[in-house]
C-alpha positions in Angstrom: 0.0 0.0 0.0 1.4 3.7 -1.1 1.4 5.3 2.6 2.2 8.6 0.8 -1.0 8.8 -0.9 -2.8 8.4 2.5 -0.8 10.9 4.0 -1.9 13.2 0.7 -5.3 12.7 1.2 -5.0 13.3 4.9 -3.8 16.4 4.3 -6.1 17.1 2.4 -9.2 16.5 4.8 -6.8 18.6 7.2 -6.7 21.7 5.0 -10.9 21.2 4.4 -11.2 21.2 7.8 -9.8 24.9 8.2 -12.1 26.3 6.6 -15.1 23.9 7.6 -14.4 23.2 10.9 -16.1 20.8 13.4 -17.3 18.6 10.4 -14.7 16.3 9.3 -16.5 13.0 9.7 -18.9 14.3 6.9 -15.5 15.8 4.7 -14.2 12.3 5.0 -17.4 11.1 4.0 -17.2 13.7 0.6 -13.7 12.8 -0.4 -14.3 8.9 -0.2 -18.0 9.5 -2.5 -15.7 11.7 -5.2 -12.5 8.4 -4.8 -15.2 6.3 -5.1 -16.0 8.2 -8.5 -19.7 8.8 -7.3 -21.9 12.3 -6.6 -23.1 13.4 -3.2 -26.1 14.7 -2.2 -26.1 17.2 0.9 -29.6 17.3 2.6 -29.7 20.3 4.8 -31.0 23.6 6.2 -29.5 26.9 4.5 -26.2 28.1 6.1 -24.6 25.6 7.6 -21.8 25.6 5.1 -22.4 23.5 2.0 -21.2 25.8 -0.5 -18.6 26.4 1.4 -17.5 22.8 1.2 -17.8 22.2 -2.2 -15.6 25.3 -3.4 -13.3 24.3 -0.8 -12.5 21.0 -2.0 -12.3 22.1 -5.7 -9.7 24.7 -4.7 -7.9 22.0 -2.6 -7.7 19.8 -6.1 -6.8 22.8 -8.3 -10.4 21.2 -10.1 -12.3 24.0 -11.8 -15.7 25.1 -9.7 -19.0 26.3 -10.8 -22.3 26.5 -8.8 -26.2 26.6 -10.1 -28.6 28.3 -8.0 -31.5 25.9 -8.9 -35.3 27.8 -9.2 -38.3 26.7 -10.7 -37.6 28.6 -13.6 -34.6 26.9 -14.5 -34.5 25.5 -17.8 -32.1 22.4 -18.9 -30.2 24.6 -21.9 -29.2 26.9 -18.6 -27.7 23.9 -17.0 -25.9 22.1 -20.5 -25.4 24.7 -22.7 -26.8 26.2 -25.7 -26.0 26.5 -29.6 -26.2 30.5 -30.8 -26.4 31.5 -34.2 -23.3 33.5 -34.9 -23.6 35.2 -37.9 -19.7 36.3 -37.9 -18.6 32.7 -38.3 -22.3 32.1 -40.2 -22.9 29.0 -38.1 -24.6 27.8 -34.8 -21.9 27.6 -31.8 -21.9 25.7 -28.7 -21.6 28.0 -25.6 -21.4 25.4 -22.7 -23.1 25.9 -20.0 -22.0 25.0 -16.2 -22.4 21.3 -16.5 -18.8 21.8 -18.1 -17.0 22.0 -14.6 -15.0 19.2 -12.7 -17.0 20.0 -9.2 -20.5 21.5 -9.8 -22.6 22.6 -6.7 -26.3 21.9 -7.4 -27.9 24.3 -5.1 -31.1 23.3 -3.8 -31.8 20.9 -6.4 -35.2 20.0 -5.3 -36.6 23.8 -6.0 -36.1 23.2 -9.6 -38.9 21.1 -12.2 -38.7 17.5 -12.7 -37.2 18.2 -16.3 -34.3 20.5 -14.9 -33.1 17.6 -12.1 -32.8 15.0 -14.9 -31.3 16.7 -17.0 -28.3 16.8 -14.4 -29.1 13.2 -13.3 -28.6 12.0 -16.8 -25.1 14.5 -17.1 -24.0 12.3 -13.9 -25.0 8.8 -15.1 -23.9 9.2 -18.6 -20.8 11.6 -18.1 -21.7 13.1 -20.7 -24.8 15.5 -22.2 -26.2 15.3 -25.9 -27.0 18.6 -27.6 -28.7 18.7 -31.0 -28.5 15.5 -32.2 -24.4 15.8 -31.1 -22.7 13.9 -27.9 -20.2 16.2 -25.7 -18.4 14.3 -23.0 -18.0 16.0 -19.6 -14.8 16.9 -17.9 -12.8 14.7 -16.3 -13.4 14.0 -12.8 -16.8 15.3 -13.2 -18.3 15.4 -9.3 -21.5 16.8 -8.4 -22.5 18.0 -5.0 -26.5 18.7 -4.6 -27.8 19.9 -1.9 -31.6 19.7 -1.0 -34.1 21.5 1.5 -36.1 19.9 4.0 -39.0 18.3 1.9 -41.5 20.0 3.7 -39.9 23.7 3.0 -42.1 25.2 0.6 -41.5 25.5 -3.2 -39.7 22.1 -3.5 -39.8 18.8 -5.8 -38.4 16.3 -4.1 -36.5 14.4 -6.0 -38.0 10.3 -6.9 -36.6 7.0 -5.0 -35.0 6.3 -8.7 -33.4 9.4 -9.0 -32.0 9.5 -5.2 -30.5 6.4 -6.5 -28.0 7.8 -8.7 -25.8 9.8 -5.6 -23.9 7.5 -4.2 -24.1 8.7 -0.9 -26.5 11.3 1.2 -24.8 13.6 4.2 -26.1 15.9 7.0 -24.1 19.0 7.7 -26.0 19.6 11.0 -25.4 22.8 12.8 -21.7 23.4 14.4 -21.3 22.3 17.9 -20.6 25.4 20.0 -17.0 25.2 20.2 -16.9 25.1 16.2 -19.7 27.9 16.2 -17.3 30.3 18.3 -14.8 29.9 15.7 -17.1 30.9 13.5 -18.3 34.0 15.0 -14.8 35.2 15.8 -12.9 33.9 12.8 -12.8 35.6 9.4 -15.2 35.2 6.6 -13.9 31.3 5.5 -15.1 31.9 2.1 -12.3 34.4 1.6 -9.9 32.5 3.4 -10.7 29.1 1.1 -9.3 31.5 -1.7 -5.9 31.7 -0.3 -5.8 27.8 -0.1 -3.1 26.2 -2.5 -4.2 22.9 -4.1 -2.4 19.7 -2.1 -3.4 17.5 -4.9 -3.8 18.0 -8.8 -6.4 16.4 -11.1 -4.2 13.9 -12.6 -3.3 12.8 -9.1 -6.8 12.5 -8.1 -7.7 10.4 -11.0 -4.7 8.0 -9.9 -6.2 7.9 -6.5 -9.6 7.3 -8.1 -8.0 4.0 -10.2 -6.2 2.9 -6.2 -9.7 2.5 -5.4 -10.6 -0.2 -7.7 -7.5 -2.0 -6.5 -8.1 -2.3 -2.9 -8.8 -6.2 -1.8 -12.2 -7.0 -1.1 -11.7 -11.1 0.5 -14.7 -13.4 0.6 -15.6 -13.2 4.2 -16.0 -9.7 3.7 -18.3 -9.8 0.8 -20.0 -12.9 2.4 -21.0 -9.8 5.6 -21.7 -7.2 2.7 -24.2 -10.0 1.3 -26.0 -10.6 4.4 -26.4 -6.8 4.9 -27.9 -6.6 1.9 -30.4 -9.6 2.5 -31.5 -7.9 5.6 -32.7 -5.0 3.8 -34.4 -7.4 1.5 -36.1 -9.3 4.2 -39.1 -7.2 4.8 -38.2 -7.0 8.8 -36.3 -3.8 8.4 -37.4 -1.8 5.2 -40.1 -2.2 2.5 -38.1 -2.7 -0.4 -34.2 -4.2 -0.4 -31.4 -2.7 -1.9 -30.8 -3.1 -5.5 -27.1 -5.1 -7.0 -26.6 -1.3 -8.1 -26.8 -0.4 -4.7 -24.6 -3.1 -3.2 -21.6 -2.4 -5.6 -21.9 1.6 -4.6 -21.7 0.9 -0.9 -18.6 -1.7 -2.1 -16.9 1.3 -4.1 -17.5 3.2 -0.9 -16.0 1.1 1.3 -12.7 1.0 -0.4 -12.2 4.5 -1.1 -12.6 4.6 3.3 -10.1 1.7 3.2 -7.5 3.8 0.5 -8.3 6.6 3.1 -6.9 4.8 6.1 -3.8 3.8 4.3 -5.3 -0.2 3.5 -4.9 -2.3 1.0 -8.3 -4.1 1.8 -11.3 -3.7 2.8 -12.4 -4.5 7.0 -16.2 -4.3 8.1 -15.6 -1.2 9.9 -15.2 0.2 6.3 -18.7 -1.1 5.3 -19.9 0.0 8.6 -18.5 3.5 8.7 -19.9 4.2 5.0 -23.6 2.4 5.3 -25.7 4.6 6.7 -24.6 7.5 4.5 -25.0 4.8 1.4 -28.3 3.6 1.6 -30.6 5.0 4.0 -31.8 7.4 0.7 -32.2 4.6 -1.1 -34.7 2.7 1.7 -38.1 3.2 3.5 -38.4 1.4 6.9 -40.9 -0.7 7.5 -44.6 1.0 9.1 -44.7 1.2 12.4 -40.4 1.0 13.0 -40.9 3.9 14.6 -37.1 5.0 13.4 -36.3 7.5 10.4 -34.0 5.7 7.5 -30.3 6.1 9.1 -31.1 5.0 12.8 -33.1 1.9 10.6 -29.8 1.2 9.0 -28.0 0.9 12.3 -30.5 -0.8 14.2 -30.0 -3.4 10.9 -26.3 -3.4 11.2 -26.0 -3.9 14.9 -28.0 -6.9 14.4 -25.9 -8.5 11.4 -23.6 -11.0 12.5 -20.2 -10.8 10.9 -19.5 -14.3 9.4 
């Protein structure tokens, strides 16, 4: 195992965690979704430092940075990219829109139509967005962070179970504790201090990192514990419907990017653990009557899996 690339990417949490402070169980949780090669989706109140995040980490990675501000007026040509008549050059030109970043922050995805959030959806599944009868592929990495109200705010769409599917995992900022609140309130503005950050890895590098992933051990007694997670959620004691194979191979990819992380070559069940609430409580609806919300279902479900 390359111990320099887990010091890198410790550093690199270290240097997100300046400028977002008290949260770096959910910026480990960010870096090992974009390792993993997957898109995150942020549900949380205004102001607790998403944006903040996301620009962070794409100045940390030298990657380039855009953000939507997603309304319900929002078309999909002002996400992709439209083709202008220019009568100079006497022929329609493609003027991309922000889809063409490496990080995009989709702000408040769910206050935007139906039409609008698959139109993004289909960017991230396809890596790539057709315009006009002609295919344009998308950066490389391309990693989108969404963030989403409340459902019950007003003037949202949540987004469907099948599109909820395609982030690979779904965080919780929360509000700072009070120690990381003071800091706040007597610090600087940490927007304008992200801006003096200096990247501590480049693209190329993170794309390397990205390809460790895939190479970190997974043996069979692990998979045989990943297996019966996922028949638990299958079994109708603990949620309505199971997890789908898509599913299980997304909380797999997750679980080695933790592994690459820690400086391992392979994968332990405190990997899968870590990562399995933040992996598929979006994707589940416990049963009626649990009386618990999806995450504390998840655990309640892991804590009675037995490791083989």
């Amino acid at each position: 195992m390359d111990m320099s690339l887990a010091r890198q990417l410790t550093k690199l949490v270290d240097q997100i965690s300046t400028i977002v402070v008290g949260k770096r169980p959910q910026i480990e949780d960010c870096m090992a979704c974009l390792l993993a090669g997957g898109h995150l989706l942020i549900e949380d109140v205004p102001g607790v430092g998403k944006t903040t995040l996301a620009h962070t980490l794409a100045l940390s990675l030298g990657l380039r940075f855009s953000r939507v501000q997603f309304t319900a007026d929002l078309m999909p040509s002002d996400l992709i990219g439209v083709s202008v008549f220019e009568r100079a050059a006497d022929k329609f030109v493609f003027h991309p829109g922000p889809v063409f970043s490496q990080v995009l922050l989709a702000d408040e995805i769910n206050r935007a139509g139906p039409k609008t959030q698959s139109a993004l959806l289909e960017a991230m599944e396809e890596q790539q967005v057709s315009v006009e009868n002609e295919t344009r592929p998308l950066p490389r990495p391309f990693f989108v962070i969404a963030t989403q109200n409340p459902s019950d705010q007003l003037g949202t769409y949540p987004l469907p179970e099948s599109q909820l599917d395609r982030f690979l995992l779904r965080i919780t900022l929360g509000y700072p504790d009070r120690a990381s609140e003071r800091l706040l309130l007597f610090g600087s503005d940490r927007r304008h201090a992200a801006l003096k950050l200096e990247p501590v890895m480049r693209p190329g590098e993170l794309e390397a990192a990205q390809a460790a992933v895939l190479q970190v051990r997974a043996s069979d007694p692990l998979l045989d514990y990943l297996q019966a997670l996922i028949a638990a959620t299958r079994s109708g004691s603990w949620f309505t419907e199971g997890l789908s194979p898509r599913a299980g191979i997304a909380v797999l990819r997750a679980a080695k990017a933790r592994a690459l992380m820690a400086g391992r070559d392979y994968v332990a069940p405190d990997d899968v653990q870590a990562i399995l609430p933040q992996a598929i409580a979006h994707r589940l609806t416990p049963v009626p009557g649990s009386g618990r919300g999806p995450v504390e279902q998840v655990r309640a479900m892991v804590e009675a899996t037995v490791i083989p």
